[in-house]
N, C-alpha and C positions, 0 to 999 in steps of 0.2 A: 428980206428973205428972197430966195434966188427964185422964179418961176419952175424950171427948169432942172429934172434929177439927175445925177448922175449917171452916163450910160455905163450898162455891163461890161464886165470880161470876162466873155462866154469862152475866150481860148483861157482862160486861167483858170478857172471854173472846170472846165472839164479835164484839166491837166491833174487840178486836183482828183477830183471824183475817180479819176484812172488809176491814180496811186495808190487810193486809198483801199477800191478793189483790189489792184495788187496784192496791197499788202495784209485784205483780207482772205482773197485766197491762197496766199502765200503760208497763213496763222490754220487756214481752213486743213489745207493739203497736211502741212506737218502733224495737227492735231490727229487727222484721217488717219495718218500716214500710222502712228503710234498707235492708235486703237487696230489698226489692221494689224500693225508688230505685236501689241500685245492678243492678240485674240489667234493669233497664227503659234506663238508660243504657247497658250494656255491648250486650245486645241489639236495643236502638232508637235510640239516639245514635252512640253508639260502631260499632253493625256494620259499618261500610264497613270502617273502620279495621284492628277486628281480625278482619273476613275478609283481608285483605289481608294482615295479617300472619301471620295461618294460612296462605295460600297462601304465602309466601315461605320457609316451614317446609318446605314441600316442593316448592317450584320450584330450582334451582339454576341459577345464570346460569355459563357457563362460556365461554372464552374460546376464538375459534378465529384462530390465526395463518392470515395473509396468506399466498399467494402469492410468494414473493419473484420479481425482473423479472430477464429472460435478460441476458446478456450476447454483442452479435454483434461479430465482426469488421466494417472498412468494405464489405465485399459481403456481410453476409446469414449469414457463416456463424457459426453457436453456439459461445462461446466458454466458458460458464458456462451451468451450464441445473439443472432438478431432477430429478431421473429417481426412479421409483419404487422404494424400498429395502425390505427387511424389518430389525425392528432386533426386539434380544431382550429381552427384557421380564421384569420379576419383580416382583410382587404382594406385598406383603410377608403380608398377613394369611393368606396361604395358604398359607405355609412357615413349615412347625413348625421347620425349622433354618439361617437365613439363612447363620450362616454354616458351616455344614457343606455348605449346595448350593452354596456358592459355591468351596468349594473344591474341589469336583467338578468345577464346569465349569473350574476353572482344567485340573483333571487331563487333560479329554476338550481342551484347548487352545481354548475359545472364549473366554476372558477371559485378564487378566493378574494373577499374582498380586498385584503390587503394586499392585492397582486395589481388591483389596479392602476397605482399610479405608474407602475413599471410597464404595463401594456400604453399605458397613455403617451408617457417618453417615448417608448420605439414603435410605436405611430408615428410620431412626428416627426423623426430623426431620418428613419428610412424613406425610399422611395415610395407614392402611392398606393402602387399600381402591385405591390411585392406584399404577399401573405405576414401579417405575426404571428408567431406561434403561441395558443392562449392555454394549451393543454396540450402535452406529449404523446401520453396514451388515454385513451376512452375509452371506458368500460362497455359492455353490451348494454346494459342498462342505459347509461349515459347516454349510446349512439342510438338507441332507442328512443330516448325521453328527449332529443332533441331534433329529432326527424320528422317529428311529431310539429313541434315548433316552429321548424326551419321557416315558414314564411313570413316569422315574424320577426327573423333578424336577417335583411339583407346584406350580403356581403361577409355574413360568416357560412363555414361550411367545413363539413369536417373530411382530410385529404389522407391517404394512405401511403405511411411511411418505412422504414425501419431501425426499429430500437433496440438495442442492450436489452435484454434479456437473462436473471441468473435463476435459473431452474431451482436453485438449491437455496435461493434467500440468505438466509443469517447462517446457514451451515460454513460455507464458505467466505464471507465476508472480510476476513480480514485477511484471509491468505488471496484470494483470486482478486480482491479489491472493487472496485467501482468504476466508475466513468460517470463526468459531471457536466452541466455548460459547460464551454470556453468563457472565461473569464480576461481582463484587459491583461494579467499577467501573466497568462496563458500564452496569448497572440505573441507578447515581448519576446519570451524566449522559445516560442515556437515558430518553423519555416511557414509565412504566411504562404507563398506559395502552395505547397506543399498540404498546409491544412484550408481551403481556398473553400468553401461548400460547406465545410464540416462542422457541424456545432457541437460537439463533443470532443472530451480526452480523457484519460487515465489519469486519476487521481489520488489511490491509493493502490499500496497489495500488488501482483502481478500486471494489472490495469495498467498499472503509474511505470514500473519499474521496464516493462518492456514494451512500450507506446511506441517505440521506433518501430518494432518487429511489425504489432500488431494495427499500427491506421492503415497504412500503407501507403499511394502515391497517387493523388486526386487529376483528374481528368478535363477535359470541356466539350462543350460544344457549340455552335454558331447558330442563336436565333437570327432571324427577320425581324426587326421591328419596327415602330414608325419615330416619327421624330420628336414622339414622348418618352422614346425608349420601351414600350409595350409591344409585347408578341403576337406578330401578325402573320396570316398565312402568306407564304410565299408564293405572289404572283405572275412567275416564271420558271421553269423548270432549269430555263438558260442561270439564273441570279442560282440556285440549288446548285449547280452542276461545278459553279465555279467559284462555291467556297471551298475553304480548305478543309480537310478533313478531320473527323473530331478524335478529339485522343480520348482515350478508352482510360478508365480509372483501373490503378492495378489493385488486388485486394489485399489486405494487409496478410501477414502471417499469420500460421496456429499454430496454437502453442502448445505442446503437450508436459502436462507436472508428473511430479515424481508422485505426488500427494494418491492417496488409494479411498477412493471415495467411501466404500465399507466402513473403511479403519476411521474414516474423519468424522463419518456418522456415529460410530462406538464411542470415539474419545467426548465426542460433543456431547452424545448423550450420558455417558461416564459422569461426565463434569457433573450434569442438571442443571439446577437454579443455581447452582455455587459460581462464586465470583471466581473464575483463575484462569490456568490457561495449560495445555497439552501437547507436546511438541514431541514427536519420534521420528527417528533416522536412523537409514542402514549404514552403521559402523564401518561397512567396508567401503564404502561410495561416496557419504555425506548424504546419501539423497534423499530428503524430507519425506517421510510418508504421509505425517498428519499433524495438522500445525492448527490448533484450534486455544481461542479464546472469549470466553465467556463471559459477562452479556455480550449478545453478538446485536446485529441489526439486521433489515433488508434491504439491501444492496441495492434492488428497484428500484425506492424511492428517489435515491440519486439519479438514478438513470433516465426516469421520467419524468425528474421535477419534484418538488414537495414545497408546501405550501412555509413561510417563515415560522409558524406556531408548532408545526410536526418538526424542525428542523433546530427548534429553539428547545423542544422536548429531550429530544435526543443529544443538543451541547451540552442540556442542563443536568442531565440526570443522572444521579447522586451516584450511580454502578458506570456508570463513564464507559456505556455499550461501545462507542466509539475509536475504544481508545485498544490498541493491538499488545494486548498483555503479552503474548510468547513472546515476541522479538523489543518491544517498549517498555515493557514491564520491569525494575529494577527492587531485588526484593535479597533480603539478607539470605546468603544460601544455606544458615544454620549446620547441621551438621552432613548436609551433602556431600560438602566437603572434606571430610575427614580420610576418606580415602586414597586422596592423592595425597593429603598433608604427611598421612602414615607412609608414605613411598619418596616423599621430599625429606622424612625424620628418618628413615633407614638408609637412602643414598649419603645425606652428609653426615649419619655417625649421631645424629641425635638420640637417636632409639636404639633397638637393636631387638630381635624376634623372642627371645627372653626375658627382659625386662618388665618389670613385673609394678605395679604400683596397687594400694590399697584405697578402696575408692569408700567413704566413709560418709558420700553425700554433699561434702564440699570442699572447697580450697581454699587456702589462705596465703598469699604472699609473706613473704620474713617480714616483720613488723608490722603488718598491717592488720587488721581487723574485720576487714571488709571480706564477707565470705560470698565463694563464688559457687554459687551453687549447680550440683548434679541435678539432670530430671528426675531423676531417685531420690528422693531425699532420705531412705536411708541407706543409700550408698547401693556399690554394686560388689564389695570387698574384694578382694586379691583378682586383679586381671592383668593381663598382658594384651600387645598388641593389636592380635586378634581379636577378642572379648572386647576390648574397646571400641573396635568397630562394630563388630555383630552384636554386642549389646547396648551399645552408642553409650561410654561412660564420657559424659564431659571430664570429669577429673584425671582420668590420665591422658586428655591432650591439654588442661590446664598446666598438668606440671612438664609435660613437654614442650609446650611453647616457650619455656625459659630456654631452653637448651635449641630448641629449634631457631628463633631470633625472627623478627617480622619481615626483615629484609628476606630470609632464606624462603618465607611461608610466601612471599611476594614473587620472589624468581620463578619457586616451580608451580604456583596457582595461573602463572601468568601462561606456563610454556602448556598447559591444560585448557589454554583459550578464556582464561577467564581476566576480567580486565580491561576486552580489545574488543572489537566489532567481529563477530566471526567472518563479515563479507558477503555474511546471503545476498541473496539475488533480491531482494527487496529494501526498499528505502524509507532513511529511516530507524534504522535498528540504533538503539542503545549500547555505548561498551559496556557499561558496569562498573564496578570497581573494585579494587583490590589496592588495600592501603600499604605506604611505604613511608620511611620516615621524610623519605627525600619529598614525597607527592605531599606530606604534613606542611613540610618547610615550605613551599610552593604554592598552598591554597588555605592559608591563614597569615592574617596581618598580626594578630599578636605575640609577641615572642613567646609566654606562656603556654598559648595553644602550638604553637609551633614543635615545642618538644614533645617528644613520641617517651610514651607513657609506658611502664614493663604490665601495667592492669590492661591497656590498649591490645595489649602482646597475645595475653587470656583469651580476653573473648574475642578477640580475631580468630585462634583454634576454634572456635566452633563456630564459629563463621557470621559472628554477630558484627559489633560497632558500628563503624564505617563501611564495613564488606556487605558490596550490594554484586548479583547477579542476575541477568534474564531469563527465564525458561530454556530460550533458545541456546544460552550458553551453558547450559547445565546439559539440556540435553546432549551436545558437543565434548562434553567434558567427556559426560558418560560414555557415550563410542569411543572415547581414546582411550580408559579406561578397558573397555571390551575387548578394545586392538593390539592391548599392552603397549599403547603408546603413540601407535599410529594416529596422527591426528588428520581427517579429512576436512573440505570446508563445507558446511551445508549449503543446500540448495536445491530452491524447487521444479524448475524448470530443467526437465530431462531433454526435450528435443524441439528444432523450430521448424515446421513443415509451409513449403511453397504451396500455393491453396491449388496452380494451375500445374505442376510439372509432378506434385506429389513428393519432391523429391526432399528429407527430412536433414536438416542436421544437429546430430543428435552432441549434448554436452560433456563434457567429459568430466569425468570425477577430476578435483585440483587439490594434491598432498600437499597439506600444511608443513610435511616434516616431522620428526619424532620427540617425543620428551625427554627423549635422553636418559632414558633410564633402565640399562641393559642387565639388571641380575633378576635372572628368572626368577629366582628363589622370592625376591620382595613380590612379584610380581605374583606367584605361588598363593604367597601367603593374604597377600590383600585382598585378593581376587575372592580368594577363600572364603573370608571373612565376610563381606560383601554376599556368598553363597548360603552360607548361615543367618544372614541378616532374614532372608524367608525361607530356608528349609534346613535352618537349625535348630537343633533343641532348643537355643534359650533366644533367638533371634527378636528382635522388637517388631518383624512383621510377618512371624511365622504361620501367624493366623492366617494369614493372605497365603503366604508359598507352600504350605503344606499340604502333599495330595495331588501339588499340579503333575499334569502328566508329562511336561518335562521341566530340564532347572533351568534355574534363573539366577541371578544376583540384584542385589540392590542395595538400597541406602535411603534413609530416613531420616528426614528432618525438622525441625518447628524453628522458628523465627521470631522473634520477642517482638510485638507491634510497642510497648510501654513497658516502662520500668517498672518493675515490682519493686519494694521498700525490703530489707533486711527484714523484717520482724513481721513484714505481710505473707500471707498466703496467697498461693494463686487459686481464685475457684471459678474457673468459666461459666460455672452453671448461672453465679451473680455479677457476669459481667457486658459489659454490654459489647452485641456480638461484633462490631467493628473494630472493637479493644482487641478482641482475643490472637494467640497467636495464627503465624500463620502454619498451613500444613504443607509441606515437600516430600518427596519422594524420587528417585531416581533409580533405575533398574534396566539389564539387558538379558535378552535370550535369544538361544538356549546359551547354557552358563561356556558349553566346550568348545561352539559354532555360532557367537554371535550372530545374529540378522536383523535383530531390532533394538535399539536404545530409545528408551523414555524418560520425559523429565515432567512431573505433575507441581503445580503450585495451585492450593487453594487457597485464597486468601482468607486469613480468618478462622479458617479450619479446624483448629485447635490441634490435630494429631496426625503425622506424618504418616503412620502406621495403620493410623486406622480412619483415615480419613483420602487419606493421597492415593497412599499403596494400594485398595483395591482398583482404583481406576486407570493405575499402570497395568494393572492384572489383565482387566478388562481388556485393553487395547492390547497387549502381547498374545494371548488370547486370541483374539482374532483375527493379526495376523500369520499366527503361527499354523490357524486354521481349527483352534478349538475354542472357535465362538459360544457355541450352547454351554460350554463348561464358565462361563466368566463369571467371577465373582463381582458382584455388583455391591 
């Protein structure tokens, strides 16, 4: 082994060591160099950019729902409105036990237990820091009984809102309609924008039908918050000054109806406990006066929520309060219709204003055996045209419907609006129907049922079989009738007022077009006939028209709910009341100056006459302006 180490080379050695600075400050500078480019960029290029996104960090846009628009009766009075509500509220970040406070308030009766799992979901789904709403409106009592408590649930508290409001309850309910939550099918076909804040919409009835008019167009404004996204006061008046300005929500439209609140209170109270429904219109406009169906509901309960068991009451319940008998309701028009048929059997030559038939109680087809029975069973003898209507004999439109033919009873029931949707301004509405051999052919698979029957032919004249119509179309009928033909479209909605400029536009009546049927003379005589129906001598609702202080016309009907047997008798007194038939009634006045058309259907009723007809009486009555005088 060498004694002796190797000596250094301190020149190579430090050639190194020089390089390698080099080439560390070489790695040093460019690094330097880039964080100085990027921080010159981010600071001098970039500032606009990411101040703005700094401020967005702590601006929060939030959305403020509209105003929703009133709804009046035709004079001015409020029929829907918002009134200020307290609703109760709970925070979720504030409550160590969501659901233990919630079973409290079930205890103290301000919630429903079966409400709770659905407050437990939108807990958890929402933001913290953002209220649920556990109750809509709260009673005095309520706001009472838990202000009392308030220390003993942190994080709930009850906040002052406003809600849908309908003055009128179940008076209104199916014509002014409702507002319910927004639901997920809701949001699909509605502008999310647009409904941004708003947890309601129009769900039925005028509500539903003109929801565009009436939301209107939702607004925002720019919290402060922190970087929970929670509303914090703003610690700059510079950070205030230089958000953007908030947009102001526009309020939705009002709506002013045609509907006359007096007359809807009459008709409604007219009906009483009876299941039906009351629909009148000025003949010369279309324009609904009062549109009423019974059972009704309270339109509230929607508005502020209702618990699944109130909700499950009202789907289930056997009078189906729910359900909008005037414009939904499809009910055989029995002999309402007889007076257009008599003006479709005198244009094409089927009748003729002397033709005379013997009414003996009942009809029989050539060969057949099967008798078709009058409401008379022992006939109404020797009548003509006239008499047939004002005394209502089925038997001489039995043997006119051979000559008249289903197809001809089809063409002109139809050009009378019956059939077809008349197009109100609510959604929804039922056509009806009116049979034909071609609509036979069309909605039956067996060939048998297919062919159109001459007994089908029968009681189609009085408006049995397959002939179904809705109040609403009845009443429709009847104003073209009053107009000698004029047919107008109904509708409730008279005018749509700007809540800030006041400035209204109002609807304009929309002609159907005419029936087509130009000899005064039929027109004369049906009309007539129809006059006699209550203030003629022998009239089936003379009880009712006679006396009034001015005329009227109308028409009377019943509706077979079940088939009677050849060899049975009908006796309602032993029948059970859902069997029996039902009652109609149709009527316009004054007879020379129409202004108001009525159509009444009580279901069940047993008698057209004397069941339907005083509650047309009633509503003509007081429109006409002799209320104290109605027959009730």
């Amino acid at each position: 082994m060498s004694l002796f180490s190797p000596i250094k080379d301190h020149h190579s050695e430090r050639r190194l060591f020089i390089g390698r600075v080099i080439l560390a400050s070489v790695v040093s500078t460019i690094l330097l160099g880039l964080v100085i480019a990027r921080l010159v960029q981010l600071q001098v290029f970039d500032h606009e950019l990411f101040a703005e996104k700094s401020q967005g960090n702590r601006v929060r846009i939030e959305a403020v729902p509209p105003i929703r628009g009133l709804i009046f009766d035709r004079k001015g009075r409020v029929l829907a409105e918002n009134v200020p509500a307290y609703q109760l509220e709970l925070i979720p970040e504030q409550v160590a036990d969501i659901e233990d406070t919630l079973q409290r308030l079930v205890a103290i009766n301000l919630i429903e237990a079966d409400a709770i799992p659905r407050f437990m979901e939108l807990s958890r789904s929402g933001q913290q820091f953002k209220p649920v709403t556990l109750k809509f409106r709260m009673s005095d009592e309520e706001i009472a009984n838990f202000a009392i408590q308030r220390p003993r649930f942190p994080g709930v508290d009850f906040q002052p809102r406003l809600v849908r409001h309908y003055p009128y309850g179940e008076l209104f309910a199916h014509a002014v309609g409702y507002v319910g939550a927004l639901n997920t099918n809701d949001m699909q076909r509605l502008d999310s924008a647009r409904y941004a804040g708003s947890s309601h919409t129009g769900k039925t009835g005028v509500e539903s039908s003109f929801e565009d008019d009436l939301h209107g167009y939702a607004g925002y404004r720019h919290l402060i918050t922190n970087a929970r996204g929670r509303q914090v006061p703003a610690d700059s008046s510079e950070l205030l000054d230089s958000l953007p300005i908030d947009a102001t929500p526009e309020p939705g439209n009002n709506i002013y109806l045609s509907i006359d609140l007096d007359l809807q209170r009459v008709a409604f109270e007219a009906l009483g406990e009876r299941r039906g429904a009351v629909v009148a219109i000025d003949p010369t406009t279309g324009e609904v006066l009062a549109l009423v169906s019974r059972p009704s509901f309270d339109p509230n309960l929607f508005a502020v929520g209702m618990s699944a068991i109130q909700f499950g009451e009202l789907q289930n319940n056997l009078d189906r309060p729910l359900f909008n008998r005037a414009v939904r309701g499809s009910y055989p028009p029995g002999s309402t219709i007889k007076p257009p048929l008599a003006l479709a059997a005198l244009e094409t030559g089927a009748t003729n204003l002397t033709r005379k038939s013997v009414c003996i109680g009942y009809f029989q087809l050539q060969g057949d055996e099967h008798r078709y029975r009058d409401w008379k069973p022992q006939g109404h003898g020797p009548v003509d045209l006239h008499d047939a209507i004002a005394q209502s004999c089925d038997v001489y439109f039995y043997e006119l419907s051979g000559d008249l033919g289903i197809d001809n009873m089809h063409e002109y029931l139809t050009r009378f609006g019956l059939g077809n949707a008349t197009g109100i301004d609510l959604i929804g509405e039922r056509p009806g129907l009116v049979p034909s051999r071609e609509w036979k052919r069309n909605n039956f698979r067996d060939r048998d049922n297919q062919r159109w029957y001459h007994g089908e032919t029968v009681i189609a004249s009085i408006g049995q079989g397959f002939m179904l119509a809705t109040p609403l179309q009845l009443a429709s009928m009847t104003g073209t009738l009053a107009t000698r033909g004029s047919r107008m479209q109904p509708h409730l909605v008279a005018a749509v007022e700007d809540p800030l400029s006041g400035e209204r536009r109002m609807i304009s009546p929309k002609s159907l077009g005419n029936v087509g049927i130009g000899n005064e003379f039929y027109w004369d005589n049906v009309l007539e006939a129809m006059h006699d129906v209550l203030q003629g001598p022998r009239g089936t609702a003379r009880a009712v028209g006679i006396g009034a202080p001015y005329t009227m016309a109308g028409k009377s009907g019943t509706a077979q709910v079940v088939s009677i047997a050849q060899d049975e008798e009908y006796d309602e007194e032993e029948m059970e009341e859902r069997l029996r038939d039902h009652a109609l009634f149709i009527s316009f006045a004054p007879f020379d100056d129409p202004r108001i058309a009525v159509a009444v259907v009580v279901e069940n009723g047993s008698s057209g006459s004397g069941v339907a007809a005083p509650i047309a009486k009633a509503v003509m009555d007081q429109y006409l302006g002799y209320g104290n005088d109605s027959t009730e």
